[in-house]
C-alpha positions as CSV (number, residue, x, y, z in Angstrom):
1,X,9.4,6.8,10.0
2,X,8.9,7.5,13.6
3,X,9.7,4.2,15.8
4,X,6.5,4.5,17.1
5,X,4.8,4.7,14.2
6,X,7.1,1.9,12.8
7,X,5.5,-0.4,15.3
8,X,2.0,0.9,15.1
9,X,1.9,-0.1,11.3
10,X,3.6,-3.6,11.8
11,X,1.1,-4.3,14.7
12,X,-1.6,-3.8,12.4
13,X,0.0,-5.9,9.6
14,X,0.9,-8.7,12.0
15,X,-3.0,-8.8,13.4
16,X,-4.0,-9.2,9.6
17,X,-1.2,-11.1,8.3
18,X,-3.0,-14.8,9.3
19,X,-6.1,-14.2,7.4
20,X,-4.4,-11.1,4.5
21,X,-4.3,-13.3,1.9
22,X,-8.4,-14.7,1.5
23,X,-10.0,-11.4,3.4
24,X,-8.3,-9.3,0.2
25,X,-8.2,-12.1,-2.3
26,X,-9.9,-10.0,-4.8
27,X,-8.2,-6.9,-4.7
28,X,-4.9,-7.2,-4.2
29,X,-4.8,-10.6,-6.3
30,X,-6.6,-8.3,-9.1
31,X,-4.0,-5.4,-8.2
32,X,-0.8,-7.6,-8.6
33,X,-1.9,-9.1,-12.0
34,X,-2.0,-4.8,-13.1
35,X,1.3,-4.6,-11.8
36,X,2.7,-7.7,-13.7
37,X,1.1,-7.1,-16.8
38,X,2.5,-3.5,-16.9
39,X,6.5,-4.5,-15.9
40,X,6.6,-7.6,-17.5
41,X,8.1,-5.5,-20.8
42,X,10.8,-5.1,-17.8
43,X,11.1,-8.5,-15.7
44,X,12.8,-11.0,-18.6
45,X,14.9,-13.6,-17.8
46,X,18.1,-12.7,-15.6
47,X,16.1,-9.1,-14.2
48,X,16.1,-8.3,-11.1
49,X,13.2,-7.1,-8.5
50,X,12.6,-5.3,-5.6
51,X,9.4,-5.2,-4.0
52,X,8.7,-3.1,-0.9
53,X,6.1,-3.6,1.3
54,X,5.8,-6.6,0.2
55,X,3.4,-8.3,2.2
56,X,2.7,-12.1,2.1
57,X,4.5,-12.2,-1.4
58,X,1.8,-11.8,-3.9
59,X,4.0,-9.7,-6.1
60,X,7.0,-10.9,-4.9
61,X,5.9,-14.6,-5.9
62,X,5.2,-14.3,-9.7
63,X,8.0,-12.1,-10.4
64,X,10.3,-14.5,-9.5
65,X,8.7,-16.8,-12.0
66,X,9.2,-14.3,-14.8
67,X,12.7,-13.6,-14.3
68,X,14.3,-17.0,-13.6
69,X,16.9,-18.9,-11.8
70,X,19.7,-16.5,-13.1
71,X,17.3,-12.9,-11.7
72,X,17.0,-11.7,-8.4
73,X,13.9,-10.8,-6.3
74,X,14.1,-8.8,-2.7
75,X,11.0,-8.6,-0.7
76,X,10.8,-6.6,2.0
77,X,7.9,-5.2,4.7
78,X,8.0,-4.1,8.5
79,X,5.6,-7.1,9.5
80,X,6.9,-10.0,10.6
81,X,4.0,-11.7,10.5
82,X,3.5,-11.0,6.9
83,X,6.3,-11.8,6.1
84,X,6.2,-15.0,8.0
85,X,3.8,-16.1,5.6
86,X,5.7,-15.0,2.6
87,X,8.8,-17.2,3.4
88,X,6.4,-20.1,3.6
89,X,5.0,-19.7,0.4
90,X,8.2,-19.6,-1.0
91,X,9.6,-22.2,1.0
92,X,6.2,-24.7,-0.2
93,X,6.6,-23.3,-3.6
94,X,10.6,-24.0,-3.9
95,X,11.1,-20.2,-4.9
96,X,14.5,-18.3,-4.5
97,X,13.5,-14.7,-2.9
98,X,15.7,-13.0,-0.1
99,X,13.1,-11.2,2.8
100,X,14.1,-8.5,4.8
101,X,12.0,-7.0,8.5
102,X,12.9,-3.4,7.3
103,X,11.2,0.1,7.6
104,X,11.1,0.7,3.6
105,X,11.6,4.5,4.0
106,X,15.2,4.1,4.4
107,X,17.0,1.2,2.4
108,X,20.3,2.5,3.4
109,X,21.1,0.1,6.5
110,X,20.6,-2.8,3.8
111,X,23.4,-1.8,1.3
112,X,20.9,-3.3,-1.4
113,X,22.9,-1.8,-4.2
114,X,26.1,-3.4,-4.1
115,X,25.7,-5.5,-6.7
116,X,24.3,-3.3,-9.2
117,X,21.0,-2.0,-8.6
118,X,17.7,-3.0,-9.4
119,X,16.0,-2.8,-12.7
120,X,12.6,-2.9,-11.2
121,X,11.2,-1.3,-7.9
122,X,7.6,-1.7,-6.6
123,X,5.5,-0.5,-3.7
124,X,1.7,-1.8,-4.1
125,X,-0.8,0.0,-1.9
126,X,1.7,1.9,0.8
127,X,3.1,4.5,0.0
128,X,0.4,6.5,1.8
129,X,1.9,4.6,5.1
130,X,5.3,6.7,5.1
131,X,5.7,9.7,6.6
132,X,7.3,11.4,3.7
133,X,6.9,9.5,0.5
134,X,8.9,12.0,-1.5
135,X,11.7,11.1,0.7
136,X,11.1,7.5,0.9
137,X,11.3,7.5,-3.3
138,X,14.1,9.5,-3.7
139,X,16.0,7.0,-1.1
140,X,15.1,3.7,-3.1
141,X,16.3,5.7,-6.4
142,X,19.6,5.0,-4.2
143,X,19.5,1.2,-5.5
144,X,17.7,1.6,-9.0
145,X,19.6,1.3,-12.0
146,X,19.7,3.8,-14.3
147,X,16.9,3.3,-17.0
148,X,15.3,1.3,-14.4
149,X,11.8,1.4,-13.0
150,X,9.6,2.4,-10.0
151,X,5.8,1.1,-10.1
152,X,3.6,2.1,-7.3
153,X,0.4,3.7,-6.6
154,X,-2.4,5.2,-4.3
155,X,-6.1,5.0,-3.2
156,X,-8.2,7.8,-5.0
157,X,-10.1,9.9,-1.6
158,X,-13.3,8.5,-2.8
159,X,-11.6,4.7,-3.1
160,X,-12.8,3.9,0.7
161,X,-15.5,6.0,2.5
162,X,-14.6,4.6,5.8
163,X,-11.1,5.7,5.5
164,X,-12.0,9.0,4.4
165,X,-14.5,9.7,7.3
166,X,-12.1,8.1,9.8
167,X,-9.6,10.7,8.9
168,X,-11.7,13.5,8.7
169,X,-13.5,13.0,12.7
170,X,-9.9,11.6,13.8
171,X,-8.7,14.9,15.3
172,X,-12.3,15.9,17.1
173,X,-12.1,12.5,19.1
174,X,-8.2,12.5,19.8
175,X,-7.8,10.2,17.3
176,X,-6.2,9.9,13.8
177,X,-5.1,7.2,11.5
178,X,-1.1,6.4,11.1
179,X,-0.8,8.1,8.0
180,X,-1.8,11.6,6.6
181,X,-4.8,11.3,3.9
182,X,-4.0,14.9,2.6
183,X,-1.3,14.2,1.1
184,X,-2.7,12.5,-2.1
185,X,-5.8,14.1,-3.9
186,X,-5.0,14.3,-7.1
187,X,-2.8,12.4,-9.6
188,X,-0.9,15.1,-10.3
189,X,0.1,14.7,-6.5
190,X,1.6,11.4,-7.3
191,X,3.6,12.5,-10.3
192,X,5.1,14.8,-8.1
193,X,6.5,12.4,-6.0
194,X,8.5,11.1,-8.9
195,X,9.4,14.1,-10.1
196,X,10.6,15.2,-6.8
197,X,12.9,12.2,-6.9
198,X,14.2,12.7,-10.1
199,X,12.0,10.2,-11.9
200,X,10.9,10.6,-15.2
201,X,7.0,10.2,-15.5
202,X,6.4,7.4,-18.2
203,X,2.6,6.8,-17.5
204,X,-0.1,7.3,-14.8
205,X,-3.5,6.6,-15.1
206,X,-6.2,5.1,-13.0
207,X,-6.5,1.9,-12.5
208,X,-10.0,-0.4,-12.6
209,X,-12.8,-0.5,-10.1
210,X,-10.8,-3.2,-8.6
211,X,-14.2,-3.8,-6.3
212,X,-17.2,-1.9,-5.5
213,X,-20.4,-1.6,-3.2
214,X,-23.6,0.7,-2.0
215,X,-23.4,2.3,1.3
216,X,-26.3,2.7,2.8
217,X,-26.3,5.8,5.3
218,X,-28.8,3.8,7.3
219,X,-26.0,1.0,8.4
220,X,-23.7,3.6,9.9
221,X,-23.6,2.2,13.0
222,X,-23.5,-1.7,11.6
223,X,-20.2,-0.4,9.2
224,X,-18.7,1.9,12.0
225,X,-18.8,-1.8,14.3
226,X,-17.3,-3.7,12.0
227,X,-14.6,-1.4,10.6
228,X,-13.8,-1.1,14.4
229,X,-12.9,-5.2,13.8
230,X,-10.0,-4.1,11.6
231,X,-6.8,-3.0,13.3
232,X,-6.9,0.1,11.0
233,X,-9.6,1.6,13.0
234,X,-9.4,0.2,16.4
235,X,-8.4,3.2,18.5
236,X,-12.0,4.8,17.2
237,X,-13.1,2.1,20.1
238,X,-11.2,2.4,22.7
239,X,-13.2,3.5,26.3
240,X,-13.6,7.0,26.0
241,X,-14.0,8.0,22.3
242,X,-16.0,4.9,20.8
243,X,-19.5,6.6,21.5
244,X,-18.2,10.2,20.4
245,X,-16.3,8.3,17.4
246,X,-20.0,6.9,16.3
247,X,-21.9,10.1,16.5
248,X,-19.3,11.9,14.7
249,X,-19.3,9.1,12.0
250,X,-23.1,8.3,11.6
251,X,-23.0,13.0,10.7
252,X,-20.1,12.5,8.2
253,X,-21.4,9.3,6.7
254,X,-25.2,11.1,5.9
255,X,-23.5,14.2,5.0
256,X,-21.9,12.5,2.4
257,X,-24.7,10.0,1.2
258,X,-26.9,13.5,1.2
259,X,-30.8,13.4,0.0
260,X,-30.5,10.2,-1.5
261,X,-28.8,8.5,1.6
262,X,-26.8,6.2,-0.8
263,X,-22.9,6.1,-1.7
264,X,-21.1,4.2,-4.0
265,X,-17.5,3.2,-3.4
266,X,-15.5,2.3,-6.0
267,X,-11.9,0.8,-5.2
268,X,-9.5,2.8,-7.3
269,X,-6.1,3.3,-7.6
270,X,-4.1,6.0,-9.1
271,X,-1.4,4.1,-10.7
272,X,2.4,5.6,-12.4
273,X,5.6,4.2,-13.4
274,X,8.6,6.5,-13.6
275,X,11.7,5.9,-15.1
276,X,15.8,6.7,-13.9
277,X,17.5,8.8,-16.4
278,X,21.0,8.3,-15.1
């Protein structure tokens, strides 16, 4: 990944990282029990884990749980401020995980395989973040054991309207978010990530509405200002391309809500575990 994009996405991480865990209690809290409840056929007693982009721990936490004193669990995520609040979890919680500050693209610089590999690999809700996910998987393959598993996943295009129209007026207001929202449209897409990286496809499926609301085409300019809070979208208000940003939003946001003027979003996930052969 680009160094400047590198530091764009751990910015954004380390403005959220304070209040991460309560603003997405419910989703990734809902996420992370998917996750566990799928690998914990795989995380028994002496396993070993490692979760990228790990965040404030709430994978990384419970997994350790599951495989014990004897397993080992690696966290690791480019925000320092999320994972600031990671090691004091696990520092008030008395749990054994090692963190890394990393760019988890490239693993290499880590030598994370030298004692064997990892039977379980996870990456919850960024892989759309790197600049080549294909790449990115095939690397972590690097330390996976064979037999062993990668879980991760990605937003289906209708999963956040705000993202979607963010993306899509980006390049008219010399704008655009830090990752490309082409790359994943269908779940086939995601398969072929695995494949591409020589992972066997076990299952993919779609996950829960893990939350969901009505958009009202009428509150474009009262969503446009708040999603301009998050440090996703801030650049859409700088000096200079806030007021174009708005008019081009408020167009895409009606087009889309069309006669009746109403969208529903529902927050799902394309979700696929793929397997090493060898």
């Amino acid at each position: 990944m680009p160094t400047s994009n590198i530091e764009a996405i751990s910015d954004m991480y380390d403005a959220r990282s304070a209040s991460y865990d309560s603003s997405n209690n419910s989703l990734h809290i809902r996420q992370t029990k998917t996750y566990l409840s799928h690998l914990t056929p795989y995380l028994h007693p002496g396993a070993s884990l490692l979760d990228l982009a790990c965040g404030t721990g709430l994978l990384t936490l419970p997994a350790k749980s599951l495989v014990g004193a004897q397993g080992r669990v690696v966290g690791i995520d480019v925000s320092k401020g999320m994972l600031d609040i990671a090691r004091q979890k696990s520092q008030e919680q008395g749990i054994d995980i090692e963190w890394y500050e990393h760019d988890v693209s490239d693993l290499t610089p880590l030598n994370l395989g030298s004692t064997g590999g990892f039977d379980v690999i996870t990456c919850a809700s960024a892989l759309i973040l790197l600049p080549s996910p294909s790449t990115a998987v095939r690397n972590w393959t690097q330390v996976l054991k064979p037999g062993g598993r990668v879980m991760t996943d990605v937003q289906l295009p209708t999963a956040n309207i705000v993202m979607e129209i963010f993306a899509s007026i980006g390049p008219g207001v010399g704008q655009t978010l830090k990752w490309d929202m082409t790359l994943f449209r269908t779940q086939d897409s995601l398969c072929k990530v695995f494949e591409d990286a020589g992972l066997e496809v076990e299952q993919v499926w779609e996950s829960e509405a893990y939350g969901s609301k009505e958009v009202d085409v009428e509150d474009a300019e009262r969503i446009f200002g708040k999603a301009l809070q998050n440090p996703m979208f801030a650049d859409f208000g700088t000096e200079g391309v806030r007021d174009r940003a708005l008019v081009e939003f408020t167009r895409r946001l009606k087009e889309l809500g069309g006669a009746e003027g109403q969208l529903r979003e529902e927050t799902r996930f394309w979700m696929c575990i793929g397997r090493k052969l060898s």
